[in-house]
TIKELO-643461 format. One line per field, with one value per atom (N, C-alpha, C): residue number from 0; residue in three letters; atom name; x, y, z. Coordinates in steps of 0.05 Angstrom, whole numbers, plus 5000, padded with zeros to 4 digits. Layout:
BEGIN
k [NUM;...]
r [ala;...]
a [CA;...]
px [X;...]
py [Y;...]
pz [Z;...]
//
This chain:
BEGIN
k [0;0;0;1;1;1;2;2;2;3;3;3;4;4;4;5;5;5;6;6;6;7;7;7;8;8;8;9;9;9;10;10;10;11;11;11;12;12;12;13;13;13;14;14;14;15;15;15;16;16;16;17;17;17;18;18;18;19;19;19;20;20;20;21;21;21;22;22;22;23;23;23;24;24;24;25;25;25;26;26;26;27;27;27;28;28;28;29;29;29;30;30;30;31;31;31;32;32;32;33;33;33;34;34;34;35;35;35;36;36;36;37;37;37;38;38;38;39;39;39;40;40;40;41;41;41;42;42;42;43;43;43;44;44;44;45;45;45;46;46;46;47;47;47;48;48;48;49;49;49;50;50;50;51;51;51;52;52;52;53;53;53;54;54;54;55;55;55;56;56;56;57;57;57;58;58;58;59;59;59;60;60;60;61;61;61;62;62;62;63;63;63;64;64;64;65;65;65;66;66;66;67;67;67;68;68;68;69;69;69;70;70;70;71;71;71;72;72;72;73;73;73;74;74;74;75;75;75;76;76;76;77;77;77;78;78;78;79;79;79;80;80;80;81;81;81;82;82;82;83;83;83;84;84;84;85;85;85;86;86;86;87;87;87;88;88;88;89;89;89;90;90;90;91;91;91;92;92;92;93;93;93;94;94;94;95;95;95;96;96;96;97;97;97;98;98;98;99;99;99;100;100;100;101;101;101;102;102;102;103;103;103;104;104;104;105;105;105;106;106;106;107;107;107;108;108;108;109;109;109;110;110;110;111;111;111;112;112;112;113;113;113;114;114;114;115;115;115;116;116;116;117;117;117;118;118;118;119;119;119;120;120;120;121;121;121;122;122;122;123;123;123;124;124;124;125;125;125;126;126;126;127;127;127;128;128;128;129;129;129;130;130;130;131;131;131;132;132;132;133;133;133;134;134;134;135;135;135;136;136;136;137;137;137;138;138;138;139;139;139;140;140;140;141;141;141;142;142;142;143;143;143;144;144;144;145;145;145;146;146;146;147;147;147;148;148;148;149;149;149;150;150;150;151;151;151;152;152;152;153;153;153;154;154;154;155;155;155;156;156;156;157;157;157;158;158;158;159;159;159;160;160;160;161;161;161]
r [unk;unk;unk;unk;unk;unk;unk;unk;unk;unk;unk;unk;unk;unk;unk;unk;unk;unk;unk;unk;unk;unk;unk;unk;unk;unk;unk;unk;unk;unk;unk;unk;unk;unk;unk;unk;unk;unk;unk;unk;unk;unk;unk;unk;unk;unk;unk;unk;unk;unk;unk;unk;unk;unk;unk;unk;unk;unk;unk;unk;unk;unk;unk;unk;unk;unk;unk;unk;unk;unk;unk;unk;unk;unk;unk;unk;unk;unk;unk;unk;unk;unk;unk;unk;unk;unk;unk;unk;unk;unk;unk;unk;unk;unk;unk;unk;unk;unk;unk;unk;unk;unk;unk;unk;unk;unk;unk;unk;unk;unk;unk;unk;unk;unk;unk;unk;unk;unk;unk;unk;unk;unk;unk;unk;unk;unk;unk;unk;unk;unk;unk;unk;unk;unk;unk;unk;unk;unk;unk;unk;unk;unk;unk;unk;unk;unk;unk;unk;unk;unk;unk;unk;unk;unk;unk;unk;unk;unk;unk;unk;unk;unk;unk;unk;unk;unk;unk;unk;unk;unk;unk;unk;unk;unk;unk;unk;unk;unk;unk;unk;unk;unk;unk;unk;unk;unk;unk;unk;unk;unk;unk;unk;unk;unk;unk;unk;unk;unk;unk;unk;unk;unk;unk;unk;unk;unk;unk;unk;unk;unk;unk;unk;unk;unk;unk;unk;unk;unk;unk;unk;unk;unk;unk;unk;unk;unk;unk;unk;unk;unk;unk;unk;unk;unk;unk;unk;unk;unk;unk;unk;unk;unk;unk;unk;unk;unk;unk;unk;unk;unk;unk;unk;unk;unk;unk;unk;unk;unk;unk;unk;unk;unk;unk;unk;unk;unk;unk;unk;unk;unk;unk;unk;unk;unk;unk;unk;unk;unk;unk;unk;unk;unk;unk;unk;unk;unk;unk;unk;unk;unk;unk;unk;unk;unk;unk;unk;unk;unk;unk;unk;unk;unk;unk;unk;unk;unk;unk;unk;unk;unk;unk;unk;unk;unk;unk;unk;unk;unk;unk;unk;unk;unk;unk;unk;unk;unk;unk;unk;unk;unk;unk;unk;unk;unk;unk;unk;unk;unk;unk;unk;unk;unk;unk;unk;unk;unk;unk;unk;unk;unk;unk;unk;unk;unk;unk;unk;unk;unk;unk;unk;unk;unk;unk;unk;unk;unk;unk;unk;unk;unk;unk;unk;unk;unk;unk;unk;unk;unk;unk;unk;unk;unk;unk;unk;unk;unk;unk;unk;unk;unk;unk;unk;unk;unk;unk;unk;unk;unk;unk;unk;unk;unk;unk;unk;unk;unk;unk;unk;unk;unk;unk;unk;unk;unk;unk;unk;unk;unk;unk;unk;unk;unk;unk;unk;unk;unk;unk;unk;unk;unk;unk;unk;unk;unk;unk;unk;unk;unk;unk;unk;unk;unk;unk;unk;unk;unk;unk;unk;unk;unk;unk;unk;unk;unk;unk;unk;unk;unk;unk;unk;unk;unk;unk;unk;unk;unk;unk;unk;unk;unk;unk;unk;unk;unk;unk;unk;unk;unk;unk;unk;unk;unk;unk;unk;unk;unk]
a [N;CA;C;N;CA;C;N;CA;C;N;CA;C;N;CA;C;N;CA;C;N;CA;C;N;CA;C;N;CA;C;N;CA;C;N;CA;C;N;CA;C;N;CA;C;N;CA;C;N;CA;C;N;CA;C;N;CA;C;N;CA;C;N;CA;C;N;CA;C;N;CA;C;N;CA;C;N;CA;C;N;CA;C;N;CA;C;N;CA;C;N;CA;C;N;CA;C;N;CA;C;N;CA;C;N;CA;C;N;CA;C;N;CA;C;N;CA;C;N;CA;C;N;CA;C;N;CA;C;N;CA;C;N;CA;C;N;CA;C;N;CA;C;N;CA;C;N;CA;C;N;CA;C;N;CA;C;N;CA;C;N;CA;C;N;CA;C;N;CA;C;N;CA;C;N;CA;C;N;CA;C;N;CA;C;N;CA;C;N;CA;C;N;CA;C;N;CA;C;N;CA;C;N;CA;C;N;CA;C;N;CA;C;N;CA;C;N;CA;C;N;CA;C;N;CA;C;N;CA;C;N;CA;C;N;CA;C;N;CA;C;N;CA;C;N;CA;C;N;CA;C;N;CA;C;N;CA;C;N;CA;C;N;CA;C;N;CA;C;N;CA;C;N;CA;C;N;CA;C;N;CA;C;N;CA;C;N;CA;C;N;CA;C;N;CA;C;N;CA;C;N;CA;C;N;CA;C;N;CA;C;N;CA;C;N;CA;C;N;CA;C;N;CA;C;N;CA;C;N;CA;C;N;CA;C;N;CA;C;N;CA;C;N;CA;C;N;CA;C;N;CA;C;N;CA;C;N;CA;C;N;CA;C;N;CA;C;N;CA;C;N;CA;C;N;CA;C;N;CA;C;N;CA;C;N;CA;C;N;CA;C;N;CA;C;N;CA;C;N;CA;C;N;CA;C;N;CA;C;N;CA;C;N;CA;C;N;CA;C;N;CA;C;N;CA;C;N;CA;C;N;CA;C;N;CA;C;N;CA;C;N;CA;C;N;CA;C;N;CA;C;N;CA;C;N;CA;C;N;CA;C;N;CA;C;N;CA;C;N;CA;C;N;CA;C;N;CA;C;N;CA;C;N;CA;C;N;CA;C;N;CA;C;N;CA;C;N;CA;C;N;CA;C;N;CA;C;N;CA;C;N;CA;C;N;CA;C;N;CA;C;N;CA;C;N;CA;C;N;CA;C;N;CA;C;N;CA;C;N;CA;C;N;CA;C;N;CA;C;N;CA;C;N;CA;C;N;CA;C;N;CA;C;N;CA;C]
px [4672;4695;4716;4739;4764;4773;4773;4782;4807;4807;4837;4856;4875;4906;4904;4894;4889;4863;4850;4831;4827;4846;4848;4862;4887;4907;4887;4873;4856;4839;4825;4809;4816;4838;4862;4856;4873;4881;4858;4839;4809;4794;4808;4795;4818;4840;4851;4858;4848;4858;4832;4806;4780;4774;4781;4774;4768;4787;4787;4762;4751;4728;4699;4702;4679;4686;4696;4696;4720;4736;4774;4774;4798;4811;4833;4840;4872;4892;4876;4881;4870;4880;4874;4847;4844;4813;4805;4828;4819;4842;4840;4843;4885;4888;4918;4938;4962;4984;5017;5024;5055;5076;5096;5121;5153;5157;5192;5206;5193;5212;5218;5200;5209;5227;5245;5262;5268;5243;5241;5229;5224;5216;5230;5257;5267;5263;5268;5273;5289;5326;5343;5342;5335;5331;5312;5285;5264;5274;5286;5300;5316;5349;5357;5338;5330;5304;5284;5282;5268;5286;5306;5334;5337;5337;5355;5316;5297;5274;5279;5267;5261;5250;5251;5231;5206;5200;5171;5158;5127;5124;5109;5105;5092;5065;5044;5016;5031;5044;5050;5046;5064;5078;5050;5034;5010;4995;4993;4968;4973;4999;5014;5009;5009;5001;4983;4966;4927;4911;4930;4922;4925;4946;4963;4936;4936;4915;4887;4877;4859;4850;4874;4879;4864;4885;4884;4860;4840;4820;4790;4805;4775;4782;4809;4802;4796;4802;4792;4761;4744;4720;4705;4685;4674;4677;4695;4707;4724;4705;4715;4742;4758;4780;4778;4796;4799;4799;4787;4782;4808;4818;4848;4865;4886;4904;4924;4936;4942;4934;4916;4900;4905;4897;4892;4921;4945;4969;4980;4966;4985;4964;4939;4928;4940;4952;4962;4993;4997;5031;5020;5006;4992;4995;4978;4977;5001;5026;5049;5065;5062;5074;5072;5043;5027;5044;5044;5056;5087;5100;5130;5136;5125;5114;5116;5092;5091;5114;5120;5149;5176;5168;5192;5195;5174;5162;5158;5169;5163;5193;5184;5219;5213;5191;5192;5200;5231;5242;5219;5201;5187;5164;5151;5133;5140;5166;5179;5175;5191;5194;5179;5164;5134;5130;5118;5108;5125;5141;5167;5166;5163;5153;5134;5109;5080;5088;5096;5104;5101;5132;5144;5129;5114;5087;5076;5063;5042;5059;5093;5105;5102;5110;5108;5080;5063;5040;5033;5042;5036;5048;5073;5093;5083;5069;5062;5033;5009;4986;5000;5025;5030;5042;5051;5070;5051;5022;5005;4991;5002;4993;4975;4951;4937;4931;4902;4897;4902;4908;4902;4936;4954;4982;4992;5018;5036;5050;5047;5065;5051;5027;5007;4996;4988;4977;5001;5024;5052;5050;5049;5049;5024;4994;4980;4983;4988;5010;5016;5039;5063;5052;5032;5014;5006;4976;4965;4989;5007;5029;5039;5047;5054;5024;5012;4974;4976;4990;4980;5008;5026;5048;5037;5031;5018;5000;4985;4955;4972;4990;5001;5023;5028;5050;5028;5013;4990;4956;4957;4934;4906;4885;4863;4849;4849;4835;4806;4811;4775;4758]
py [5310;5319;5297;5306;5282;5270;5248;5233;5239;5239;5250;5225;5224;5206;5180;5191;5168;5150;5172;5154;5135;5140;5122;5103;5101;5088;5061;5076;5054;5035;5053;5038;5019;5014;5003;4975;4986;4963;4953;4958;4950;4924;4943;4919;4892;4901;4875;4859;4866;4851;4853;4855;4851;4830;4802;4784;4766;4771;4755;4766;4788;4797;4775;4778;4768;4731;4721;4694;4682;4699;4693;4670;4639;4631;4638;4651;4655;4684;4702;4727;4746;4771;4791;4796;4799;4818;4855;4861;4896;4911;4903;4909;4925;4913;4922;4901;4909;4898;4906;4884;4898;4876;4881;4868;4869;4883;4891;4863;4841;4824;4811;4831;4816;4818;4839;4851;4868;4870;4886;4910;4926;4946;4978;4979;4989;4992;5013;5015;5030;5026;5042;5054;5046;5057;5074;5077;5091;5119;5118;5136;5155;5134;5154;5161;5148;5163;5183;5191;5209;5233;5233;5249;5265;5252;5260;5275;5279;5286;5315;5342;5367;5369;5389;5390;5390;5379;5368;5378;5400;5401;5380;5377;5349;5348;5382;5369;5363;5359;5349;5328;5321;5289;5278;5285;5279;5269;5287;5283;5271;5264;5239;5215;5207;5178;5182;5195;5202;5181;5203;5190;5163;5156;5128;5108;5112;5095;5096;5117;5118;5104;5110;5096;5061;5050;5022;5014;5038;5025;5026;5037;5045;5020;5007;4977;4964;4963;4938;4939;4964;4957;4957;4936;4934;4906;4896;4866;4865;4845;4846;4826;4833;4815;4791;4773;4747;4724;4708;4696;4688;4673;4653;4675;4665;4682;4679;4666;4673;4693;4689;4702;4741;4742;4763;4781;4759;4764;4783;4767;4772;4792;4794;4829;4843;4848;4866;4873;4846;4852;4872;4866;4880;4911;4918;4946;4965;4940;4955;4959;4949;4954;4975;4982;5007;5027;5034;5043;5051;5025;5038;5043;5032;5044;5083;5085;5116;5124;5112;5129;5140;5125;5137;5162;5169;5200;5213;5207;5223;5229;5262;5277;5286;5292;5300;5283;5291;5270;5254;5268;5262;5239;5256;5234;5208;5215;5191;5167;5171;5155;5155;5169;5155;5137;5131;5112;5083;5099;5070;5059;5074;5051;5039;5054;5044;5012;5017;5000;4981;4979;4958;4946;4959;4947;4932;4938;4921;4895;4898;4870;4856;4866;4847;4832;4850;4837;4813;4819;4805;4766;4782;4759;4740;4754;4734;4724;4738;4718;4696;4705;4686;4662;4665;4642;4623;4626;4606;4608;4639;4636;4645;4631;4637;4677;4684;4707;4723;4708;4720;4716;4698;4692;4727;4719;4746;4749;4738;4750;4757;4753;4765;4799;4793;4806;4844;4833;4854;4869;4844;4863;4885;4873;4892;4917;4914;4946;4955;4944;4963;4975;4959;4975;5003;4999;5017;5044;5036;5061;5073;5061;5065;5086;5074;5085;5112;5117;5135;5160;5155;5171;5179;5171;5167;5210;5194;5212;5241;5235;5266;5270;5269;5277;5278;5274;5279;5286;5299;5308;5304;5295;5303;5328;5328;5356;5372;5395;5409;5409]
pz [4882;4896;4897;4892;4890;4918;4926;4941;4951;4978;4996;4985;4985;4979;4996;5018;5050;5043;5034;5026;4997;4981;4959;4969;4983;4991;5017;5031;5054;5039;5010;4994;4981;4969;4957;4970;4999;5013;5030;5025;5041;5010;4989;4974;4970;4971;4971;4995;5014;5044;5054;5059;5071;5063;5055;5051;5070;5092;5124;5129;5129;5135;5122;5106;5079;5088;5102;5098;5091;5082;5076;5102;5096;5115;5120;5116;5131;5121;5121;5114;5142;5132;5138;5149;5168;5179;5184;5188;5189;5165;5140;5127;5128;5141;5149;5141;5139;5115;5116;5138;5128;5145;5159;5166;5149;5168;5147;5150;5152;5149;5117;5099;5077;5064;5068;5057;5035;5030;4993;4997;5015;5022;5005;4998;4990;4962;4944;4923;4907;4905;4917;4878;4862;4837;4832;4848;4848;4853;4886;4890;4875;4860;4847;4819;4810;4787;4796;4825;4829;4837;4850;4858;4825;4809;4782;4773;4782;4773;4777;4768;4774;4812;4818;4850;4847;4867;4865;4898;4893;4917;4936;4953;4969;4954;4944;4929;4911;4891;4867;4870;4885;4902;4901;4918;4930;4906;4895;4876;4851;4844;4826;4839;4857;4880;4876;4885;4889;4862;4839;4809;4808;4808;4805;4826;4840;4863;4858;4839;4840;4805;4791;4766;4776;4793;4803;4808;4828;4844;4821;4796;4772;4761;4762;4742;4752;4793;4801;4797;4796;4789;4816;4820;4846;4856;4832;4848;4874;4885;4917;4926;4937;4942;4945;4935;4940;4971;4974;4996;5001;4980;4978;4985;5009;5012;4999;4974;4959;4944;4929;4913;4919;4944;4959;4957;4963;4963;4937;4914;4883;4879;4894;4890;4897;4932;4940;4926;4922;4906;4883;4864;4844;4847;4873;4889;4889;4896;4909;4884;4861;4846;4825;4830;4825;4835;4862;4876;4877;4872;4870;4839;4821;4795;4792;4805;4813;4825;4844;4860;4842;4820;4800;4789;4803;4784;4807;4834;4855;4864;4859;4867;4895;4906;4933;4950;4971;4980;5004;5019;5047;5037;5021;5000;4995;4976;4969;4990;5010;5028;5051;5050;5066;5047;5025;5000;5002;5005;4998;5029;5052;5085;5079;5065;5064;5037;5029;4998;5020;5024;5048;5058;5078;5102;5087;5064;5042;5031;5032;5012;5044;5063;5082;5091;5086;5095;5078;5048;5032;5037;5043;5058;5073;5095;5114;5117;5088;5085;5063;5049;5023;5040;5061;5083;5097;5099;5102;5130;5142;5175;5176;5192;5202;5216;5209;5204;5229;5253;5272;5285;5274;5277;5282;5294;5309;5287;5259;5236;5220;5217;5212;5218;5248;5272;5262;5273;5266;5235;5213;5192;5183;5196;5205;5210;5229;5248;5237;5217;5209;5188;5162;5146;5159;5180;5195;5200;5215;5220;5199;5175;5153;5139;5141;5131;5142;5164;5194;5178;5172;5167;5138;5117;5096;5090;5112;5122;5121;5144;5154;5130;5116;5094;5077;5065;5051;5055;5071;5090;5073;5081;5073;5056;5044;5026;5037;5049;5045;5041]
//
């Protein structure tokens, strides 16, 4: 049975950010990822390349991401994320680029831009294990969140499957 969207997307980001878990110093611990302070959240070309696309219904939408993520999570294999928060970092960047990659091919406007918040959450998070803070730091702690909420909007624009 094919894997819900939410659930490729948590898997994703569980393998590249559970490292705080496994022994990581200075990363991530519950697998969460984000902070709009990085500013790259946007992708105002994605957009019009998806505008100028045919209509697209939200499963379309859905199940073009689904692929794309699930493409990603068959190469990572069963290699487990990186301890180094760098390391960890230029995975998740890896992820997101997967991601807005796909968005070019996403005409459904709601999709779209759920993807492109969730994008965001993940460059930020990325931001602030690549900035050196400590795992449990409030710039840390925040871009967490904003992944998770992002994760949480994700879910409901792409619902779980039967």
């Amino acid at each position: 049975m094919r894997r819900t969207l939410t659930a490729l997307a948590t898997a994703g980001l569980a393998l590249t950010l559970l490292a705080g878990c496994s022994g990581g110093d200075g990363g991530s611990s519950d697998g969460g990822s984000s902070g709009g302070d990085s500013g790259s959240s946007s992708a105002p070309s994605a957009s019009k390349t998806a505008a100028a696309a045919p209509a697209q219904t939200k499963q379309e939408a859905c199940s073009l991401l689904e692929n794309e993520l699930a493409s990603f999570l068959k190469e990572q294999g069963s290699s487990s994320a990186p301890a180094e928060p760098k390391a960890r970092a230029a995975l998740v960047d890896e992820f997101v680029q997967r991601i807005d990659s796909a968005l070019t091919k996403v005409s459904n406007d709601q999709v779209h831009d759920t993807f492109e918040d969730f994008s965001g959450a993940a460059k930020g998070y990325s931001s602030a294990i690549r900035s050196g803070a400590a795992e449990d730091s409030a710039e840390v702690t925040k871009a967490q969140s904003e992944v998770q909420t992002t994760l949480d909007q994700v879910s409901a624009v792409c619902p779980a499957k039967s």
